[in-house]
Structures are given as C-alpha cells and as structure tokens.
N, C-alpha and C positions, 0 to 999 in steps of 0.2 A: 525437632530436627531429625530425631531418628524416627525410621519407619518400622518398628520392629513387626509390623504385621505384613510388611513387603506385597505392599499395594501395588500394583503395576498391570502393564495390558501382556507385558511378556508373559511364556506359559513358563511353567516350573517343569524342569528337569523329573522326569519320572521315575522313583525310585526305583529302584528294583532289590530283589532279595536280600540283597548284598553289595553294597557299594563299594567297590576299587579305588582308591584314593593313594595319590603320591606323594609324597613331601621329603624333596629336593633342600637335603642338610638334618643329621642326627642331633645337633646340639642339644645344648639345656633345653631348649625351647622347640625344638623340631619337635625332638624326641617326648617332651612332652605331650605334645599336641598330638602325637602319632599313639600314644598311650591312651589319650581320651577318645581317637576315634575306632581303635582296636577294639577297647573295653566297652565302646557300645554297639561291636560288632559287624563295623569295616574291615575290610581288607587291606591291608597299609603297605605299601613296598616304599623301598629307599636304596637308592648307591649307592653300597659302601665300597665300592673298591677306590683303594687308594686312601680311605678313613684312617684315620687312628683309630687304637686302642679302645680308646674309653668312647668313641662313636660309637662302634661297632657295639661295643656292650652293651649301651643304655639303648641303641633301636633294637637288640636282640631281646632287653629284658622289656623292650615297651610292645614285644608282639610285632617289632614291625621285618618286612621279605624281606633281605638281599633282592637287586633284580636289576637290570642291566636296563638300559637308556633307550632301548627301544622298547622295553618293555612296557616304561612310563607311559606311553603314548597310548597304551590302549584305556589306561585307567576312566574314569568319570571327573575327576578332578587330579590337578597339580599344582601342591601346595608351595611355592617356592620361601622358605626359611631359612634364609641365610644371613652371612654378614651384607652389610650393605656394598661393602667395596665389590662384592665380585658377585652382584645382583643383574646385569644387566650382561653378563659373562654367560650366568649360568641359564639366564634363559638364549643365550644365541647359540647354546650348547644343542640347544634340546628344538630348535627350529629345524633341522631335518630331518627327525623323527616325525615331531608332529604336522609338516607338512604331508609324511607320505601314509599320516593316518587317515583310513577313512571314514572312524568317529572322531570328532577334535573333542579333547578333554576341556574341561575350565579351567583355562591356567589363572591362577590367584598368586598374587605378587605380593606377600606378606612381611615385606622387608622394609626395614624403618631405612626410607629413601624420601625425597623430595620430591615433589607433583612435574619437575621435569625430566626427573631420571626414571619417573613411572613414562611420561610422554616419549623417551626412547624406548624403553622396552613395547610399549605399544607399537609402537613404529619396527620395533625388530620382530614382534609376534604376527602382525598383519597379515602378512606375506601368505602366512601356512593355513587361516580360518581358524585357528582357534579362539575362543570366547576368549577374552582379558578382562580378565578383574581386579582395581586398583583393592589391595588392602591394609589391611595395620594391626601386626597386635599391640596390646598394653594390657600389662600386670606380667605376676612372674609367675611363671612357668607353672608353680601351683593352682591358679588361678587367674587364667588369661582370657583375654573378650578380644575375639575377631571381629574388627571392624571393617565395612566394603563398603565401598564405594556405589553409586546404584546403577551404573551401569552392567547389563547383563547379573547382579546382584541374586536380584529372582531365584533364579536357576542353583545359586546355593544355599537358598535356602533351607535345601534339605541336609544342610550339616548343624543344624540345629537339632534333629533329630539324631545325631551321630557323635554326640560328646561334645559340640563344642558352643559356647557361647558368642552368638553371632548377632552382630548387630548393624545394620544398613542405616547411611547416612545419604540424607536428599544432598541434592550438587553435584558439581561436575566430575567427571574423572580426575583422581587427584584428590580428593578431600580426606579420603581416609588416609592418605598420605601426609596430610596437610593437618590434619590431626595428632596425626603422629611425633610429627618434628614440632607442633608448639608443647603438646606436654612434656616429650623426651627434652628440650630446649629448657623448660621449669623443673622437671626433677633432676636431671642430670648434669644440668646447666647450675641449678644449686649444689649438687655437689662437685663439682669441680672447684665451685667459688668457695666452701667449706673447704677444700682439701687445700689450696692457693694459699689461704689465710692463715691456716693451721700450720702451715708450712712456713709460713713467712714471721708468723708469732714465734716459731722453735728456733728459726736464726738468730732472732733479735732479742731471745728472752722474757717471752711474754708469753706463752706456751700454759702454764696452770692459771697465770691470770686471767686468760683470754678464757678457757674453759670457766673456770668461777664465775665471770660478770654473765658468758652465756646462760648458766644453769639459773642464776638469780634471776636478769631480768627478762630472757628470751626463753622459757624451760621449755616451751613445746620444741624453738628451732633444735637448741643441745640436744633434746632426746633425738630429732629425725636424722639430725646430721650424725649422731652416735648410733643409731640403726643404721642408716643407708652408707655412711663414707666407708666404715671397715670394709663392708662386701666388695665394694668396689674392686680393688686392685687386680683380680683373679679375672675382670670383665673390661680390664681397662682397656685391651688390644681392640678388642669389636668395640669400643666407643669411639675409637678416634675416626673410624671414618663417617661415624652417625653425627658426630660433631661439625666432620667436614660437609657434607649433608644440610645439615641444621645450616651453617651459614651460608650456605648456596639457596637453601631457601626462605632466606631473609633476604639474602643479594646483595650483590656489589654495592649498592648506591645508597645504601643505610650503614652507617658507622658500627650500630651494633653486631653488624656478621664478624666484623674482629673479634668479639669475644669468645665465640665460637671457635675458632682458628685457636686462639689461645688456647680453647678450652680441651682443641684436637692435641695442639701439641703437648699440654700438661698431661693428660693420658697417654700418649707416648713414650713419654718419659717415665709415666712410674710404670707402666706394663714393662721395664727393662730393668728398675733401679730399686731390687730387694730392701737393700738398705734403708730408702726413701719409704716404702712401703710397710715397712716394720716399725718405722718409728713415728708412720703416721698412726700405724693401727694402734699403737701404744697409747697417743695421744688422744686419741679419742675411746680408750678402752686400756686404766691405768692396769688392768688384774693381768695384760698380756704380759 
C-alpha cells in the first residue's frame, strides 16, 4: 500500500539550494519536525507572535525564524501542525496570503483531523491554487513518520531528503487522515479505557488488585498501559478534540462514535483535575 518510491506521472518539485519550509504551530511536534528539517539544512520559519513562552523557546532552540504570515507564502512548503480544533481556522488564516502569492507553496495539513475536515480545508484552500496535501504524523516527536496522502504527494517528496521520514499512501484524499484516527482511535482509544478503569477500580476499592491480576495475566497490556497512561495528562487538552475527531469519523450512524465522545470528555476532565491526575499517576507508577 505504500509507495515509498513515489511512482507517478506528476513531476517532482525541483530542489533547489536551500529549501524554505513553514510549519504553522511550535509545539512538541511542530518544533520537532522543524528541528529535523533545520538539521538537514532547510530553512524553517514559524509564527510566533502571540506564542507562549515555552513555543517560542523550543522553535528558537529547533533553528527555526520568527516570520510574519505573509512571509509563509513565499516558502516551497507549509507544514500546518497544530491542534486539530483550530486546523481548518488556521489554514483560512493563511488563504490571503497565499492567494496573492505568485509561487503557491505546498500546503500539507498534518493535523490528526478526519478525511471530512481535510475535505473542508481543501475546499477553503481551492480558491488561492495552492497544492493541498492530505497528511498525518505517527510516533512521537522523537521519532515521527510523515504520512501523505498521494495526491500532489510527489512534489514532497523531496522532504525525505530534508530530515524527515516520509511516507505516500495509494487512495484517495483523506487516507492519510484516515490512517490517522484508526491508530490514534487504538492507542489512545486504549488509553483512555486504562485510565476510565483505573479510575473506576480507586472508587470502589480494587485499585492494587486490579494492577496485580493485570501484571500476572496480561504483563504486556500493565507494562504499555504503565508506559503510555502516566504521560498522558500533560497532552490530555490536545486529545479531546482528536477524540472528537475520531468519532466524526466513525460517524453518527455506528454506536461505537460514543466512545469516542466519552473518550473526549474523560480527557477533559483530567486536563482540569490535578487531583485526578496525580492519583492516576500513582496508580500506575506506586514510586510517585
């Protein structure tokens, strides 16, 4: 299913010296991904004004510009990394710019969205001629794989040569999207349901039992769920709208998008409730 030799009749974007590349959002992950493409000697701007603190720092130490919104427009690519809630905001931002450019950059929509909130933003990019590229990453921030959709795909090719690991899936617009929300949907989706349960064991008194029968007869699930649930809490805000997401593309008409919905509102709640949060991390990690 993947093409990682990116066969196609489209021609590939022609390097030049120095590629200019955008990526719209400093976060864990922006600013990562802005680090691998610095370090193999891109040019990388980013918006900070209006960032916080700690944005501002990790794109200054990832190498990447301060640079103003008109700026972005002249780049070769625009990597848009954001939360998913304010994905299709931030590219209606950036449609005046890039209409009144007269190279269109490739705008790449890397935000863990569903194949119809990519089919709006396509619809909100249209207008201006810029290339749209559906994408997705997976994995963390140390170690992430760009996945594209193969539409106009080609033409980014050459960010495989620029730090980043990229990977083209055959199928329509949407797939890398659609890729996205089933695994974010199983890893996340799993811990939600670890965190729910753990939770629900500490009301009722079952809290070291429930650990014990996990480690005896399920030892792989207790290790991943004691890897993955503590980190959680610190990411639990950007999860709820990925959650809300995930059951928009399951959809209305299948029971299980409820769980999702659950799953948005249980991260909701601990991204507010220290308390909750502390006494999950204990229970999955007695040395806290």
């Amino acid at each position: 299913m993947l093409d990682h030799l990116f066969h196609t009749t489209e021609p590939q974007l022609t390097q030049p010296t120095q590629l200019t590349i955008a990526v719209l959002g400093a976060g864990a992950m922006g600013s990562a991904i802005g680090r691998a493409l610095s370090d193999a000697g891109a040019r990388v701007l980013t918006p900070l004004e209006g960032r916080s603190e700690a944005s501002t720092t990790r794109a200054r130490e990832a190498d990447m510009e301060d640079a103003s919104i008109e700026a972005l427009a002249s780049c070769d690519f625009i990597l848009s990394i954001v939360p998913p809630g304010v994905a299709v905001e931030t590219a209606q931002r950036m449609t005046s710019v890039l209409t009144q450019a007269a190279q269109k950059p490739v705008y790449i929509d890397c935000n863990a969205i569903n194949p119809d909130t990519v089919n709006t933003i396509t619809r909100v990019l249209e207008p201006t001629g810029a290339p749209f590229v559906d994408g997705a990453i997976i994995g963390a921030p140390t170690d992430p794989k760009v996945y594209l959709s193969v539409q106009h795909a080609a033409r980014a090719g050459v960010l495989n040569d620029q730090g980043l690991n990229v990977r083209v899936l055959d199928g329509l617009l949407g797939a890398a999207s659609a890729l996205k929300m089933s695994y974010a949907g199983i890893t996340k989706g799993l811990t939600a349901l670890g965190s729910a349960m753990s939770f629900a064991a500490m009301r009722n008194g079952a809290p070291d039992a429930l650990m014990s029968e996990l480690a005896e007869s399920q030892p792989a699930l207790a290790q991943w769920l004691a890897n993955n649930v503590p980190r959680m809490p610190p990411k639990a805000y950007r999860w709820v709208a990925e959650m809300e997401e995930i059951a928009a593309f399951i959809g209305d008409d299948f029971a299980e998008h409820r769980i999702y919905e659950g799953a948005a509102d249980l991260y909701a709640r601990l991204a507010k409730d220290k308390d909750a949060t502390g006494a999950h991390e204990r229970f999955f990690d007695p040395s806290k």
